[in-house]
KETOR-645313 format. One line per field, with one value per residue (C-alpha): chain; x, y, z. Coordinates in steps of 0.25 Angstrom, whole numbers, plus 5000, padded with zeros to 4 digits. Layout:
BEGIN
mol <- c(A, ...)
u <- c(X, ...)
v <- c(Y, ...)
w <- c(Z, ...)
END
This chain:
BEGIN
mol <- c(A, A, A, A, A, A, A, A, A, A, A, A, A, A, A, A, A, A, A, A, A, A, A, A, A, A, A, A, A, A, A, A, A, A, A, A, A, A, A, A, A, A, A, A, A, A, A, A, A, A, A, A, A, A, A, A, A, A, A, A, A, A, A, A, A, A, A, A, A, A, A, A, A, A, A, A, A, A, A, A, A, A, A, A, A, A, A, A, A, A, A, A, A, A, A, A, A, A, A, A, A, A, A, A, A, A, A, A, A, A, A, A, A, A, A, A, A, A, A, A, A, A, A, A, A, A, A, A, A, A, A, A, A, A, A, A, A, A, A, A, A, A, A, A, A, A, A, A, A, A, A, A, A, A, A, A, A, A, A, A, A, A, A, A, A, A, A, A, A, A, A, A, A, A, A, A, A, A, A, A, A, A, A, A, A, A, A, A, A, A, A, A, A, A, A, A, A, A, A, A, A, A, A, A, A, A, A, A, A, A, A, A, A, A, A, A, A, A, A, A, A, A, A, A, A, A, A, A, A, A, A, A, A, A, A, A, A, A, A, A, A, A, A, A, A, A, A, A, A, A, A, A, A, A, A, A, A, A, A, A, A, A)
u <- c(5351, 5348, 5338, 5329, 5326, 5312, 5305, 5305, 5319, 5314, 5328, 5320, 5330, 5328, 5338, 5337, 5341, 5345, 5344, 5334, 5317, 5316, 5304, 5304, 5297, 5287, 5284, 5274, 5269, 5280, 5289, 5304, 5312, 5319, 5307, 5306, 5320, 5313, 5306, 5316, 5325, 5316, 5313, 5330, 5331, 5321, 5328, 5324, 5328, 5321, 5320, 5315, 5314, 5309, 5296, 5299, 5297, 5304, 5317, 5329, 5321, 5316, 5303, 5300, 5287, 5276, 5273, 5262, 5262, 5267, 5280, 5280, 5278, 5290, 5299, 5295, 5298, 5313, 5317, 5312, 5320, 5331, 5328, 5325, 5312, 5304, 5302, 5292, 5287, 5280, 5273, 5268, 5258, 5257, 5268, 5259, 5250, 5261, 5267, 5254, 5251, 5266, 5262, 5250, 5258, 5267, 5279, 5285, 5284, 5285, 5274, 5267, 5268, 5256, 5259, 5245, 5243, 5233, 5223, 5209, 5200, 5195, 5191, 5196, 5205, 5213, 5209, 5212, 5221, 5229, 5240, 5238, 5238, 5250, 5259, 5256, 5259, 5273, 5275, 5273, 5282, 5273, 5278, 5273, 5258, 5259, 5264, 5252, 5242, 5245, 5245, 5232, 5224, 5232, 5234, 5223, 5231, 5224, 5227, 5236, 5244, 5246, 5251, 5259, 5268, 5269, 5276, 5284, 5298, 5293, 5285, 5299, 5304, 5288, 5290, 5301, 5290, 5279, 5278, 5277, 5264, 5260, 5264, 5258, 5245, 5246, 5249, 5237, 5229, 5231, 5230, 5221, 5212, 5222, 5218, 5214, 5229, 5233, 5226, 5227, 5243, 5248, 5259, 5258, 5254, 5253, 5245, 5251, 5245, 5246, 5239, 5234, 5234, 5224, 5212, 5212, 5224, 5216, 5205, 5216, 5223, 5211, 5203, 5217, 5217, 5202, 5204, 5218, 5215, 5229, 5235, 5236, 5233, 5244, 5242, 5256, 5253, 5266, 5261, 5254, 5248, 5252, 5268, 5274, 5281, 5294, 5296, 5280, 5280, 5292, 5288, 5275, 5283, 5293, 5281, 5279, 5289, 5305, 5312, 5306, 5293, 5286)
v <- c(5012, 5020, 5022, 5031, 5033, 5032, 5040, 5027, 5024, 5013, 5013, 5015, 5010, 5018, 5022, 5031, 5029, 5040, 5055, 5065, 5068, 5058, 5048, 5039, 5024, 5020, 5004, 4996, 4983, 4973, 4984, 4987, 4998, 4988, 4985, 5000, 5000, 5000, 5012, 5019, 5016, 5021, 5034, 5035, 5034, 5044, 5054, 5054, 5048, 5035, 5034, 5018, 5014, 5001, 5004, 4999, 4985, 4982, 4981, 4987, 4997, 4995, 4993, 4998, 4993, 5000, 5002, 5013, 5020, 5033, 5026, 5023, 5038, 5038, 5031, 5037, 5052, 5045, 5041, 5054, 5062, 5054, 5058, 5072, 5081, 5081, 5067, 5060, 5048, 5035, 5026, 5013, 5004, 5006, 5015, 5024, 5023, 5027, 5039, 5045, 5044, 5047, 5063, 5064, 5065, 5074, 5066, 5075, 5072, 5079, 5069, 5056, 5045, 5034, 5022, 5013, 5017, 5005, 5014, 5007, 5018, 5007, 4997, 4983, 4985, 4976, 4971, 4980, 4969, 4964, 4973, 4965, 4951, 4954, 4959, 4945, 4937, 4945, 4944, 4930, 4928, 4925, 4936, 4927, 4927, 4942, 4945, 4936, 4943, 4955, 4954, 4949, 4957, 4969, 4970, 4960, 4950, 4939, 4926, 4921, 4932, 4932, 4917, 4919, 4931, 4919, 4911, 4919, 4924, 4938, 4932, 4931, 4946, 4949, 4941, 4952, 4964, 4956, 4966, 4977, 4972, 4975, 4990, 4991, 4985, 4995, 5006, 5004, 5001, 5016, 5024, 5013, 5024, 5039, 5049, 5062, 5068, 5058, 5063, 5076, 5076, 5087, 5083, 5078, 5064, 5054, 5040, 5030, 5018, 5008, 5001, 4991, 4991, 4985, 4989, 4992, 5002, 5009, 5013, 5017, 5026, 5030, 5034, 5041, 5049, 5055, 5059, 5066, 5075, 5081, 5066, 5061, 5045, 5043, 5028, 5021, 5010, 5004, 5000, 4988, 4979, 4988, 4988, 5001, 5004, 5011, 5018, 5021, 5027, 5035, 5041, 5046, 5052, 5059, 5067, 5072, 5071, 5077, 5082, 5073, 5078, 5085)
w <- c(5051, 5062, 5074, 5078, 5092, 5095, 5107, 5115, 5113, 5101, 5091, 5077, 5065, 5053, 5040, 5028, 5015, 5006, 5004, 5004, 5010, 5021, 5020, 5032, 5027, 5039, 5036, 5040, 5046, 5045, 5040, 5044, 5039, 5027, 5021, 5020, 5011, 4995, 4999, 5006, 4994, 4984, 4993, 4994, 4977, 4976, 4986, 4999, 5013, 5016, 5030, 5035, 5051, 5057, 5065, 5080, 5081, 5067, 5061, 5068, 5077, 5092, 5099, 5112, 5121, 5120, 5107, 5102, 5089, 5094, 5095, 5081, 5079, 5088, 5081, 5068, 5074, 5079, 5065, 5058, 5069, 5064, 5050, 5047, 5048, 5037, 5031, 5026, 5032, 5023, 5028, 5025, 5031, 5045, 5044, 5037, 5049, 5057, 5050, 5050, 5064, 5067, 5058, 5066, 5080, 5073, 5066, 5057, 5043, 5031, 5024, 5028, 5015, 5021, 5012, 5015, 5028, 5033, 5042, 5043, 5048, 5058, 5048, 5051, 5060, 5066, 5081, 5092, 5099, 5086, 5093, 5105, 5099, 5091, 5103, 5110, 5097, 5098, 5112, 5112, 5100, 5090, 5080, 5068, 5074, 5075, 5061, 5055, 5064, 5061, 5047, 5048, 5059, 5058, 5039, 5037, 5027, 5024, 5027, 5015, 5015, 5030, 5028, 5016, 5023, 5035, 5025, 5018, 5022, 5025, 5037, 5046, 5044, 5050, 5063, 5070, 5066, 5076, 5085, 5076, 5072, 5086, 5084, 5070, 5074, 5086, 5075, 5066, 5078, 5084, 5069, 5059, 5060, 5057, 5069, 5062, 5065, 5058, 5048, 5049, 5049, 5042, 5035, 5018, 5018, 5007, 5007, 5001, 4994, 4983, 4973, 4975, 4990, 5002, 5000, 5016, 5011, 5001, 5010, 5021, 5011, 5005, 5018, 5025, 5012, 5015, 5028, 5024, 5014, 5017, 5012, 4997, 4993, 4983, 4976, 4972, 4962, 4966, 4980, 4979, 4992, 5003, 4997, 4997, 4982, 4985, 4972, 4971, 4984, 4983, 4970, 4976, 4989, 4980, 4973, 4989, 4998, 4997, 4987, 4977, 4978, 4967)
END
């Protein structure tokens, strides 16, 4: 492991595995760089140089106050300065929505993977102070309040799910990434709808999603693609429900990214 120094002195611990392209892994909500390690492992068998790094407020890396997304940007420039020019950057999830605004102020990538991204366009979105009401639940040490809200104001899980993930023994590994919700909240609240340089970035971009998936993921895939006629939909039957295949994704990244790529 090692860090990355981000623009406002934020430490940002990332690691590769293997040799080869580098594709830097960009997780979402609730997501540390470990959960990122089946899929830097498949993309390391297959060749290339798997790059994972906690997003600030999770893992092994820093936080410094205040947040805004452009720090995110930030830190996601540190760690590809650390790495080499011209890498590729997937993202899932929010960190789809991320790397996309991180190309549209210029990160340099040599292509965008969007693994269902959740943009909504301005339909059904999350209330304008959710960010708000989840920074008092964690500065008032009610981490487990913020978690369960946000999966419910901010990804809309129903109720039984929402109580089954409080019961289970993943609930506690969610409880330190609190006040990350805050920033992913933050996140989606400042790109749900992509400003037209996001899309019009300029640089080979790939949607990703699976099948099945949320229907609120379809659309978002499905409208992103019409209003980016330079990007191309690819539909990976091994993603299923929002969870990112390894070995399904990285077939579909070798066929356009790196020395694999035919």
């Amino acid at each position: 492991m090692q860090h990355a120094i981000s623009a406002d002195g934020t430490r940002i611990a990332c690691q590769a595995l293997g040799t080869g392209p580098t594709v830097v892994i960009v997780g979402g909500a609730f997501s540390t760089a470990e959960a990122a390690t089946p899929l830097a492992e498949a993309l390391a068998a297959a060749g290339y140089r798997a790059v994972t790094f906690d997003r600030r407020a999770r893992g092994n890396s820093g936080d410094t106050a205040p947040y805004a997304p452009t720090r995110e940007v930030e830190d996601l420039t540190a760690v590809l300065d650390v790495e080499n020019a011209g890498a590729a950057v997937l993202g899932h999830s929010s960190g789809a929505m991320l790397v996309l605004f991180a190309a549209s102020m210029g990160l340099p990538v040599a292509h965008l993977f969007l693994s269902e991204p959740p943009f909504r366009f301005g339909i059904d979105e999350p209330a304008d102070n959710l960010p708000t009401r989840l920074q008092a639940l964690v500065d008032h040490d009610q981490p487990d309040q913020a978690v369960t809200l946000f999966q419910r104001e901010a990804v809309g899980l129903p109720e039984e799910m929402i109580e089954q993930i409080r019961i289970s023994p993943m609930f506690d590994t969610l409880l330190p990434l609190a006040q990350s919700t805050v920033y992913d909240a933050l996140l989606s609240q400042r790109v749900s709808t992509p400003s037209q340089l996001m899309l019009d970035v300029e640089v080979p971009v790939t949607i990703l999603r699976g099948e099945p998936t949320y229907p609120v993921l379809v659309c978002a895939a499905e409208r992103l693609v019409e209003l980016m006629p330079q990007a191309e939909l690819v539909i990976v039957p091994e993603s299923r429900d929002h969870r990112l295949d390894p070995e399904g994704t990285v077939r579909e990244v070798s066929k356009r990214f790196g020395s694999n790529a035919r």
